[in-house]
C-alpha positions as CSV (number, residue, x, y, z in Angstrom):
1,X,-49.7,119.3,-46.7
2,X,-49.7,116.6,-49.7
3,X,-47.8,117.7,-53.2
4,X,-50.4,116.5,-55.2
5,X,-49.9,118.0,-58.8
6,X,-52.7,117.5,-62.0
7,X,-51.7,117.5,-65.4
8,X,-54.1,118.0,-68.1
9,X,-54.4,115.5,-70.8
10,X,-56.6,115.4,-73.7
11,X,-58.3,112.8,-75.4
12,X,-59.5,111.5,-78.5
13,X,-63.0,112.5,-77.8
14,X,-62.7,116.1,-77.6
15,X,-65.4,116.6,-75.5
16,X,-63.7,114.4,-72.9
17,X,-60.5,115.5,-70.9
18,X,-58.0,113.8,-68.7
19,X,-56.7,115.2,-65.5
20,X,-53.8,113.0,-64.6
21,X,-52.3,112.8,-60.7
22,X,-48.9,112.3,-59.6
23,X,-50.3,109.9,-56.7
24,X,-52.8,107.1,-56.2
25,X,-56.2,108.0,-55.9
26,X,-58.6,104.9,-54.9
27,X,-57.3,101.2,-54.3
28,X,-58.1,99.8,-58.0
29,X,-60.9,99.3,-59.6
30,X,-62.5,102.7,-61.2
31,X,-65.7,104.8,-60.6
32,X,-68.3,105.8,-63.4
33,X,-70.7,108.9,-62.4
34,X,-73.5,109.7,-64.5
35,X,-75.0,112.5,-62.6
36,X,-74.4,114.2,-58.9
37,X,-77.3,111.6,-57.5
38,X,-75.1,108.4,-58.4
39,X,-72.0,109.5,-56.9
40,X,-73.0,109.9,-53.0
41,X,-70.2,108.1,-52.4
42,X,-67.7,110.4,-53.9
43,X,-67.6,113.7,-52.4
44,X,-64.8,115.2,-55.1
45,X,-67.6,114.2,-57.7
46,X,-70.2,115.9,-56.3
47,X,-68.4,118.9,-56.1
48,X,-67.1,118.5,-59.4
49,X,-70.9,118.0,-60.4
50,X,-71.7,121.7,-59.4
51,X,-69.9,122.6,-62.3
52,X,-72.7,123.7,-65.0
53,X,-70.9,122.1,-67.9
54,X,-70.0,118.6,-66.4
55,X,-71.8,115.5,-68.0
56,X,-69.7,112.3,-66.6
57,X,-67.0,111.8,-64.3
58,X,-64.7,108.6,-64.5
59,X,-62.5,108.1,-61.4
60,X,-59.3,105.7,-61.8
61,X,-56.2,104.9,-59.5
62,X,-54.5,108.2,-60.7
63,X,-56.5,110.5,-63.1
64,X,-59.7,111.8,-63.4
65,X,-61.9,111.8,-66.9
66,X,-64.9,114.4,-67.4
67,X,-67.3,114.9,-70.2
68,X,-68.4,118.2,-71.1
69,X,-72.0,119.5,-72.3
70,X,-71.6,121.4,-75.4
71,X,-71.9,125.2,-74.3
72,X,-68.4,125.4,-73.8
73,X,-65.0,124.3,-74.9
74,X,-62.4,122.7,-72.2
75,X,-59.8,125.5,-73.7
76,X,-62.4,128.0,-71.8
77,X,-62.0,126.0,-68.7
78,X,-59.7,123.3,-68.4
79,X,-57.2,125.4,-66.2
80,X,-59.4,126.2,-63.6
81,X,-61.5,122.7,-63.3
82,X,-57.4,121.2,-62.7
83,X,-56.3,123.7,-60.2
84,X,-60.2,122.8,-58.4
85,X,-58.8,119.6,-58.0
86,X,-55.5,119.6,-57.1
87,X,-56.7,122.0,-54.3
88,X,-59.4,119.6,-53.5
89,X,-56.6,116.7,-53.3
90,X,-54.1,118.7,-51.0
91,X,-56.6,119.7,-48.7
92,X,-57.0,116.0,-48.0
93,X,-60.2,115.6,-49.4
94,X,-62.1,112.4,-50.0
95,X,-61.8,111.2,-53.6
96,X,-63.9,107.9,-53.0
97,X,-65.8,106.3,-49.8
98,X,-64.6,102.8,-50.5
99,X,-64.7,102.0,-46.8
100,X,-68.3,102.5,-47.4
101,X,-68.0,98.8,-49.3
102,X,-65.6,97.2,-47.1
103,X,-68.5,94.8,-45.2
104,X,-69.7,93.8,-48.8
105,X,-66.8,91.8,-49.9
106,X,-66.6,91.2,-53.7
107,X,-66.9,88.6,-55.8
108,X,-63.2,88.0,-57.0
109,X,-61.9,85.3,-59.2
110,X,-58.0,84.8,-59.4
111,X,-56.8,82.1,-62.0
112,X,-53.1,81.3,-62.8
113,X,-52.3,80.7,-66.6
114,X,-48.9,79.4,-67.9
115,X,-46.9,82.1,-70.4
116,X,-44.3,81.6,-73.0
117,X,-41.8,82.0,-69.8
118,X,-41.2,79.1,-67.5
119,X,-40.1,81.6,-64.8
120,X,-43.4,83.5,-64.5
121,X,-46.9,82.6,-63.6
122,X,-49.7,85.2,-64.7
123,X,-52.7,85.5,-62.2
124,X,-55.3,86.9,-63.3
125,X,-58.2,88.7,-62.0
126,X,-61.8,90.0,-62.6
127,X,-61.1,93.0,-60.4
128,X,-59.0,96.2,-62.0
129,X,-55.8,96.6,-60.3
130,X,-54.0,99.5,-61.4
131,X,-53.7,102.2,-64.5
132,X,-50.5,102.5,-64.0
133,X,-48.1,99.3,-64.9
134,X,-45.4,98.8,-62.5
135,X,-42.6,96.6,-62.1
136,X,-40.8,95.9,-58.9
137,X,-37.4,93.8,-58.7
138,X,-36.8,92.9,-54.7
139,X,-38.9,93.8,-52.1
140,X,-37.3,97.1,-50.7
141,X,-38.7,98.6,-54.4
142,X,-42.3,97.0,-53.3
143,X,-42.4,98.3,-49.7
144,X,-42.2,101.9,-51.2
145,X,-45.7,101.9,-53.3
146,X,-47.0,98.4,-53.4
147,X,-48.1,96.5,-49.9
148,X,-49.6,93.7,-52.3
149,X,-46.5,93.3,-54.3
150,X,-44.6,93.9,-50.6
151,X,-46.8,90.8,-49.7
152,X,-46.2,88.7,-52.8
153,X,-42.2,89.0,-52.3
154,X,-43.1,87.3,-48.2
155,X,-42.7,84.1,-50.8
156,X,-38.8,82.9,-50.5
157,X,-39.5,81.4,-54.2
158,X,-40.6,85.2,-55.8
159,X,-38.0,87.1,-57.4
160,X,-39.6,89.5,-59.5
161,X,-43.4,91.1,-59.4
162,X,-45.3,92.5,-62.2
163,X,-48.6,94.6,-61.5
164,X,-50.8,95.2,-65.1
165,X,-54.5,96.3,-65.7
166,X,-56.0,92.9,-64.2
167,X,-53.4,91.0,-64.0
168,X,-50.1,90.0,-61.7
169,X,-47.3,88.4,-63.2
170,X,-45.0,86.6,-60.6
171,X,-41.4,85.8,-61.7
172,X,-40.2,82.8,-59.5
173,X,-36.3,81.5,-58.7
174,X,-35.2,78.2,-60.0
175,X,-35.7,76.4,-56.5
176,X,-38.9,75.7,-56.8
177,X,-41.1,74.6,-60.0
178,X,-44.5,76.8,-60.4
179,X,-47.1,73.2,-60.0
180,X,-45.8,73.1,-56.5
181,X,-46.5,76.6,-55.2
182,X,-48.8,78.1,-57.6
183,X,-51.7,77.2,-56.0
184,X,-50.8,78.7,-53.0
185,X,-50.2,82.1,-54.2
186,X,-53.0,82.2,-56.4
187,X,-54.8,81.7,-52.8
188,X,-53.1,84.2,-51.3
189,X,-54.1,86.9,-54.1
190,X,-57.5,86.2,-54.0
191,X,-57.6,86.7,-50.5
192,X,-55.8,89.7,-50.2
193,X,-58.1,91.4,-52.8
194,X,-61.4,90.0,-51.2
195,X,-60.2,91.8,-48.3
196,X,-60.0,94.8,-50.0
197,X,-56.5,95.4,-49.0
198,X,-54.4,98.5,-50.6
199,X,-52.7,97.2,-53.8
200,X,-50.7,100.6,-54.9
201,X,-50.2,103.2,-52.3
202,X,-48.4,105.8,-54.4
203,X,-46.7,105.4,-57.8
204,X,-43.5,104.9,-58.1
205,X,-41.3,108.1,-58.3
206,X,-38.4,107.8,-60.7
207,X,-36.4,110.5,-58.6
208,X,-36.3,107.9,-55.5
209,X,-35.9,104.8,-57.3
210,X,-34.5,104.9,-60.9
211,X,-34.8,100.8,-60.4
212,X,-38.3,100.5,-60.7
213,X,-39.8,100.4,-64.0
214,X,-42.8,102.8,-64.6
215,X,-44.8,102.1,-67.5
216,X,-47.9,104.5,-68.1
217,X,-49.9,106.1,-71.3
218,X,-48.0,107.8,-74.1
219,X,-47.2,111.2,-73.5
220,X,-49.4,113.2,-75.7
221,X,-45.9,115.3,-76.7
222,X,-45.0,112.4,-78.6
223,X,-44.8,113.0,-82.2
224,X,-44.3,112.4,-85.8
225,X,-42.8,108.4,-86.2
226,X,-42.4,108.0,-82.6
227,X,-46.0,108.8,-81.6
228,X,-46.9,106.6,-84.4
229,X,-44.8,103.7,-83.0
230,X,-46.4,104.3,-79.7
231,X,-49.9,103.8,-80.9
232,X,-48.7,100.8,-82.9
233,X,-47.7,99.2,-79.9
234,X,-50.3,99.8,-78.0
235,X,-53.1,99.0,-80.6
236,X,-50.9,95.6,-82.2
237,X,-48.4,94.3,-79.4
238,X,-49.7,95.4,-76.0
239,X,-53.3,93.6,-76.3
240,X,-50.8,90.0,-77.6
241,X,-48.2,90.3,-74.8
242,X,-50.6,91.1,-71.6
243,X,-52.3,87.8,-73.1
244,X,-49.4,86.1,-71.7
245,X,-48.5,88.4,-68.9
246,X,-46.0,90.4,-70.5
247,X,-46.0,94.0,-71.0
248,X,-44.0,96.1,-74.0
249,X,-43.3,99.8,-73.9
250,X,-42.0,102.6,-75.8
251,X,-39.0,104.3,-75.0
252,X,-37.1,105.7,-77.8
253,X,-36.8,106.7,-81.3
254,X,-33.5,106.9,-82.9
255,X,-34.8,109.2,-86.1
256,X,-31.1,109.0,-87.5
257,X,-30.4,105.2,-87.2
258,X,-34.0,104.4,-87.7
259,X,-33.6,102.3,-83.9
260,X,-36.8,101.6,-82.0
261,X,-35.7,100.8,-77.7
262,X,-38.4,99.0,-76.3
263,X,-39.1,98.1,-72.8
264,X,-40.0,93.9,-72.0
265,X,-41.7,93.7,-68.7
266,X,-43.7,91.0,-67.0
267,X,-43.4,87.6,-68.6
268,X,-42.0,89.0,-71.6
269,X,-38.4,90.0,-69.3
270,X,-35.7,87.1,-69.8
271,X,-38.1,85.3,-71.7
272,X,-36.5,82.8,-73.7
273,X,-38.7,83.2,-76.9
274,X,-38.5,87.2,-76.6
275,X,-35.7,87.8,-78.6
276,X,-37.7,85.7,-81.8
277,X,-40.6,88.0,-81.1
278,X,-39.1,90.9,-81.4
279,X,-37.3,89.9,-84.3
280,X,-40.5,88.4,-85.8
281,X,-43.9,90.0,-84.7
282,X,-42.6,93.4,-83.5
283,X,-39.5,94.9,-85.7
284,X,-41.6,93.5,-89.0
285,X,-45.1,94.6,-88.2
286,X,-43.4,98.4,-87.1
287,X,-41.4,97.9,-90.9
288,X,-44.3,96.7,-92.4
289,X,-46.6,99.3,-91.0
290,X,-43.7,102.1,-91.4
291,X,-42.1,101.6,-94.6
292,X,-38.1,103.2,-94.3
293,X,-38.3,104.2,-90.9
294,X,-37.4,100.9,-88.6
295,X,-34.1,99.3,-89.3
296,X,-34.2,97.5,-85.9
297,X,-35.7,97.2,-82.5
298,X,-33.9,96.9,-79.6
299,X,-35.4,95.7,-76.5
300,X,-34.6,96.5,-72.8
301,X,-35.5,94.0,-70.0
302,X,-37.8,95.7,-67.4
């Protein structure tokens, strides 16, 4: 029997509520269902469709989104509508039919841009890859939750791999120089996700690998100045960095010392020119935006 656990999440839009998994839930991508009749191919939404009160139902790789109709508040049922699902998921139930797609292959793009980093090529796609940022350093980390990023390591030249929204962000050794081999793995992306091949098989647990980097959503416990950091980064900084296949994260607030500890993944890890954007963009917007409550930011390579 799977351990398949939901946590409830709320969102700004208080009609709409977030029931986040502890495991993947479809290969990428994510699934919008208006009504019972559009979502034949998702058996867990039709069944959540039953419900009276349910309006929409958005799928991702690991949580599940519904809108309410007004004659109740989620407070009234938000317990029970979880445990539905997580009962649902351990009994091995189908979340989505994607194999039901897998003879129409889809029309992916995969382009490589440069970033501030010599070390790392960013390839980009128009296909969703993940929620859930992840960073893997060798191979052995892949092989336990990613077979794409298990695949992108096969390279001799790939050191580090970086999975974001629609992006991948490859981090290459010194022996080779990224105009020789880039075309190549931009190739071999592509046609892995053409294929519809699996691209996360389970997140990363921090229990069995404290090595791996997990980078998700704020936690909605988050509060005072360090909820407010959170969103800065997110609203400011994260939209800037992923630009040029880098990723930034919160992880800690020193109230007494007034320190910020940030996370630098992707492109943004080891990057020469990191240290003068932290210095520059981030620790001055966060004191400019928080009058007395930054004295410095520290960042952490992923």
């Amino acid at each position: 029997m799977q351990d398949i656990k939901i946590t409830i999440q709320e969102t700004t839009n208080n009609t709409i509520i977030k029931f986040n998994t502890n495991q993947i839930l479809i290969n990428g991508g994510s699934y919008e269902y208006n009504n019972i009749d559009e979502a034949k191919n998702s058996p867990l939404a039709q069944q959540l469709f039953y419900l009276p009160f349910v309006k929409k139902i958005f799928i991702t790789a690991n949580f599940i989104a519904i809108q309410r109709f007004d004659i109740l508040e989620w407070s009234d049922v938000q317990d029970e509508v979880a445990e539905q699902i997580e009962d649902y998921l351990n009994d091995k139930g189908i979340v989505v039919n994607e194999t039901s797609n897998s003879s129409k292959k889809e029309a992916i793009e995969v382009y490589a841009e440069v970033t501030p980093n010599p070390s790392v090529m960013k390839f980009g796609s128009n296909k969703a890859l993940t929620q859930t940022d992840v960073e893997y350093k060798n191979i052995d980390e892949a092989s336990k939750s990613s077979p794409l990023a298990q695949a992108i390591f096969n390279f001799p030249f790939v050191k580090e791999v970086f999975i974001s929204d629609n992006y991948i962000s490859v981090t290459k050794y010194d022996m080779v120089e990224w105009n020789e081999v880039f075309a190549e793995v931009r190739t071999f992306i592509r046609e892995y996700l053409v294929e519809g091949k699996t691209i996360i098989k389970e997140l990363p647990n921090q229990e069995k690998s404290t090595s791996v980097e997990i980078t998700q959503e704020p936690e909605i416990q988050l509060e005072g100045i360090s909820a407010q950091i959170s969103d800065i980064l997110d609203e400011y900084i994260k939209p800037a960095v992923a630009g040029d296949g880098g990723n930034i994260a919160f992880r800690s607030y020193d109230e007494e010392n007034k320190i910020v500890n940030v996370v630098l993944q992707g492109a943004c890890s080891g990057c020469p020119s990191s240290t003068a954007t932290l210095k520059n963009g981030i620790e001055s917007l966060l004191q400019e935006m928080l009058p007395n409550q930054v004295n410095q930011v520290i960042a952490i390579n992923g």
